[in-house]
N, C-alpha and C positions, 0 to 999 in steps of 0.2 A: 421754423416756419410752420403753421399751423397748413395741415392736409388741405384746408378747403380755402387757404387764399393762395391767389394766383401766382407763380413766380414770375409775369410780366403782364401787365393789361393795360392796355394804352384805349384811349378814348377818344376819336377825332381828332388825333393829331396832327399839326400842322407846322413846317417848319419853314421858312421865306429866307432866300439869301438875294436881298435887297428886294426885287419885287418878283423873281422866279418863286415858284412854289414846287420845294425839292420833296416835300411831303406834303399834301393833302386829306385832312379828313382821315386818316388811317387808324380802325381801331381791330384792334386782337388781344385775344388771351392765351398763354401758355399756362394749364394744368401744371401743380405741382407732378414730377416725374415725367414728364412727356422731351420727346425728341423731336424737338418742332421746328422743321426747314422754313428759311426765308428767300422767297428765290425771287430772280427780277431780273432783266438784262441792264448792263453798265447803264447807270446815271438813273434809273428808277426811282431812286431815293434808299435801300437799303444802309449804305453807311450812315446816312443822316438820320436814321431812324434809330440805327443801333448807338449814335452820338448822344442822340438824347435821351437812351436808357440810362446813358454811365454819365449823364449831366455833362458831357463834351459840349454840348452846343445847346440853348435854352431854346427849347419849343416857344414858336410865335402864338401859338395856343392850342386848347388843349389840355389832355392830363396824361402824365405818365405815373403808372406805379412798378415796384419794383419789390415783391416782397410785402405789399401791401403798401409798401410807406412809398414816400417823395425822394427821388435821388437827390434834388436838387434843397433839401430843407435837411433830410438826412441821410447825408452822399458817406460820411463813413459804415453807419451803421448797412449800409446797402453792399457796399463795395467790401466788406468784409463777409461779406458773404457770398462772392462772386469772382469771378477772374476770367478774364477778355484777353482774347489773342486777338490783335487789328490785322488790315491787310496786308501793313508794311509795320516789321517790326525794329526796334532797336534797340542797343546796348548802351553803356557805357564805355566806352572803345578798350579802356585800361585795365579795366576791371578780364579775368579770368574767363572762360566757363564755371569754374565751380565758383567762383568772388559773385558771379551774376545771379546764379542760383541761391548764395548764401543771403545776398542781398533780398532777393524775392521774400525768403524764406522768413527776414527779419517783420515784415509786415505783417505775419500770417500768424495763427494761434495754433496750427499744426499743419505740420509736414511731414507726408510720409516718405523718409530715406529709403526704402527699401523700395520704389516703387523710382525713387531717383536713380540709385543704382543701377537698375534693372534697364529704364530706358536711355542710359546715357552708353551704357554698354548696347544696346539692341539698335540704337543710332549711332553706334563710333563714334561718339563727341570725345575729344579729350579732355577732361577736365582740366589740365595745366594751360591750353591754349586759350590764347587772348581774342575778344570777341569781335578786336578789329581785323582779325584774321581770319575769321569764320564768310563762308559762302553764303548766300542769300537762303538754299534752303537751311543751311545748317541751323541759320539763325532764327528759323522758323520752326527747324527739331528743337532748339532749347526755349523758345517761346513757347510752347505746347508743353515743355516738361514741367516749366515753370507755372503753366496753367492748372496742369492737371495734380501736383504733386500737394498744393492745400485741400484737395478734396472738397471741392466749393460745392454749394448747393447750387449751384447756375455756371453754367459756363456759356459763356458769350463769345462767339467764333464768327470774325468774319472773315471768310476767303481764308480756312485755317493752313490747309494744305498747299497751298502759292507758293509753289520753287521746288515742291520736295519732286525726287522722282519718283515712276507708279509703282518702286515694290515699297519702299518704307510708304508711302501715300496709303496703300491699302492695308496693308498693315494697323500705321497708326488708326486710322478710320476705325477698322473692324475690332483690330484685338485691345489697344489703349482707351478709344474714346468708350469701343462696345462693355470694354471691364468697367472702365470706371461708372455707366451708368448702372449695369447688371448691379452693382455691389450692393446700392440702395434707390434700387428704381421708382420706390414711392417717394421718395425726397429729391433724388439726385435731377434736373432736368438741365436741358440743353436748348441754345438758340442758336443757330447754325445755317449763316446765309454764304452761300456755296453756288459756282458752276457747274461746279460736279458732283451735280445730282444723283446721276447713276451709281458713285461711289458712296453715295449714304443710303442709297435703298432703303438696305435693310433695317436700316435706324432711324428713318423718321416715323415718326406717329402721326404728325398733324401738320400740316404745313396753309403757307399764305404765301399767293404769288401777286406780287406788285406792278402796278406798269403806271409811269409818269403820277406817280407818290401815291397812287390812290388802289384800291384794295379790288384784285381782278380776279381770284377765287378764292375760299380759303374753304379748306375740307380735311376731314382724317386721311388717312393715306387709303386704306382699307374700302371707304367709299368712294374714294377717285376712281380706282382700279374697278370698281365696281361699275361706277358712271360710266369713265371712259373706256370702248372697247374695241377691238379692228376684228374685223370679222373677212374671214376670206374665202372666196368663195371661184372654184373652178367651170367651167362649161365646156360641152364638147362644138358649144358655137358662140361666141359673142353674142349675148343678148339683144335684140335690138328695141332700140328707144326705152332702154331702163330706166326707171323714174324711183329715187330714192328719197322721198321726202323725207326731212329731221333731218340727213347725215350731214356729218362736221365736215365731211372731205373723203372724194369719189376716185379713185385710180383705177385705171385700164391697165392692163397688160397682155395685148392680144385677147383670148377668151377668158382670164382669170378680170377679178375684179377684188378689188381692195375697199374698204370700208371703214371710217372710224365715226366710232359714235359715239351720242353723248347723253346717256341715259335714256336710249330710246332702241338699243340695242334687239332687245326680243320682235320687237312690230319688223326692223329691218331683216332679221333672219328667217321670219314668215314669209317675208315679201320674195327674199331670194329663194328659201326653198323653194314656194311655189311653179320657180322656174327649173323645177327639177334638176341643180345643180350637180356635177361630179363628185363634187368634195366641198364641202363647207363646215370652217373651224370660226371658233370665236377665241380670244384670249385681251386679258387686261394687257393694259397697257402698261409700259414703265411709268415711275415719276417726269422722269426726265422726257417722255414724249407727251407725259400732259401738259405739261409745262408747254412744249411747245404747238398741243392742240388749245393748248386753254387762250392761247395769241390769236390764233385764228380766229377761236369762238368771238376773241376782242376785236378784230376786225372787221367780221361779219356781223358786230352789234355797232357798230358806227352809223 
């Protein structure tokens, strides 16, 4: 993959299932090497968006590229260079753990063993057990093994961690997904649409938040945090008649007051000093509460 084309950019895509429109007009780019969240609450359109990266479902219109090329004119050449973990996984019932792995393996033009080793031990998976046996997270630790273990230049993750519980969940997140992009961060990138945001913090780069298919911010992480900010602010009286213009959302708490803003943060921290506050902090936000100031912002633009 050449450095300077994109490992996903979609162009006003549109996807219709009969006359609902599950995606709208949605364009983004993922940089090669970037860790880029796709976040949206249930039925926003993210699966159907991620369906039509890997030519699951044909865009009613629209362009998707994938590597530059067309998944759907050239779906091997794409998919060999990629590996998708979906929300709900499955085996071959008869087939092993290691028979499933071998399988995986046979598609691929390398696999690194030592790296399968490592996490089928650091998950207890038995490799001799059969996969009609396996638990729903488990089979979610050996979809993930089997994602990460060709070394894709794209990994495509939807809802990856669904069933595990939160010590392997932070784990895989932090030390498997974190290794494998660390290894070749200028090639390796990630798409990664998730509820829990807060468990990839520290891994996104750039993200794009959806709401009823259509495209409701999209920014680097770095700037959000910058954008979004709550500031808080104590008194030895309840202010009366405070008037905060710009702010996203005002909370009281007896004489404290709460603040989030939305790039307009400095003008509102003048405003409150001037009321000779006790104590006044500002601090970024998480991902995961812009996310859910960025709804508001959506509300408040209707």
């Amino acid at each position: 993959m050449e450095t300077n084309t994109p490992a996903i950019e979609l162009n006003n895509l549109v996807c219709r299932y009969g006359k609902r429109e599950a995606v709208n007009g949605l364009s983004l780019k993922v940089e090669p090497g970037r860790c880029y969240g796709f976040f949206g609450r249930n039925g926003a359109g993210k699966t159907t968006t991620i369906k039509c990266l890997l030519n699951l479902l044909r865009p009613s219109s629209g362009s998707v590229r994938v590597f530059g090329q067309d998944p759907q004119r050239e779906e091997v050449a794409v998919k060999s260079r990629l590996c998708y973990v979906p929300d709900v996984v499955a085996f071959y019932p008869w087939m092993t753990v290691s028979q499933s792995l071998e399988f995986l393996a046979s598609f691929r033009s390398r696999w690194n063993r030592e790296l399968e080793a490592d996490l089928l031990g650091r998950f207890q998976l038995d490799p001799g057990q059969k996969a009609s046996d396996l638990s729903k997270g488990q089979k979610t630790q050996l979809a993930l093994i089997g994602a990460v273990c060709p070394e894709p230049e794209l990994l495509v993750l939807d809802e990856p961690t669904s069933g595990l519980d939160p010590i392997v969940r932070r784990e895989f997140i932090q030390t498997v997904i974190g290794a494998y992009h660390a290894n070749d961060e200028k090639k390796r990138s990630i798409f990664v649409s998730t509820h829990l945001i807060s468990e990839f913090e520290g891994l996104i780069d750039e993200f794009t938040i959806i709401e009823q298919g259509r495209e409701l911010l999209t920014m680097t992480a770095d700037d959000a945090r910058l954008r979004f900010r709550r500031i808080r602010a104590s008194f030895a009286q309840a202010p009366a008649g405070l008037e905060l213009p710009g702010a996203l959302s005002v909370r009281y708490n007896g004489s404290d007051v709460e603040v989030l803003t939305n790039g307009n943060s400095s003008q509102l921290i003048e405003r409150l000093r001037s009321l000779s506050p006790i104590d006044l902090t500002s601090n970024s936000l998480t991902l995961e509460e812009i996310f859910v100031a960025a709804g508001t912002l959506a509300k408040k633009n209707l």
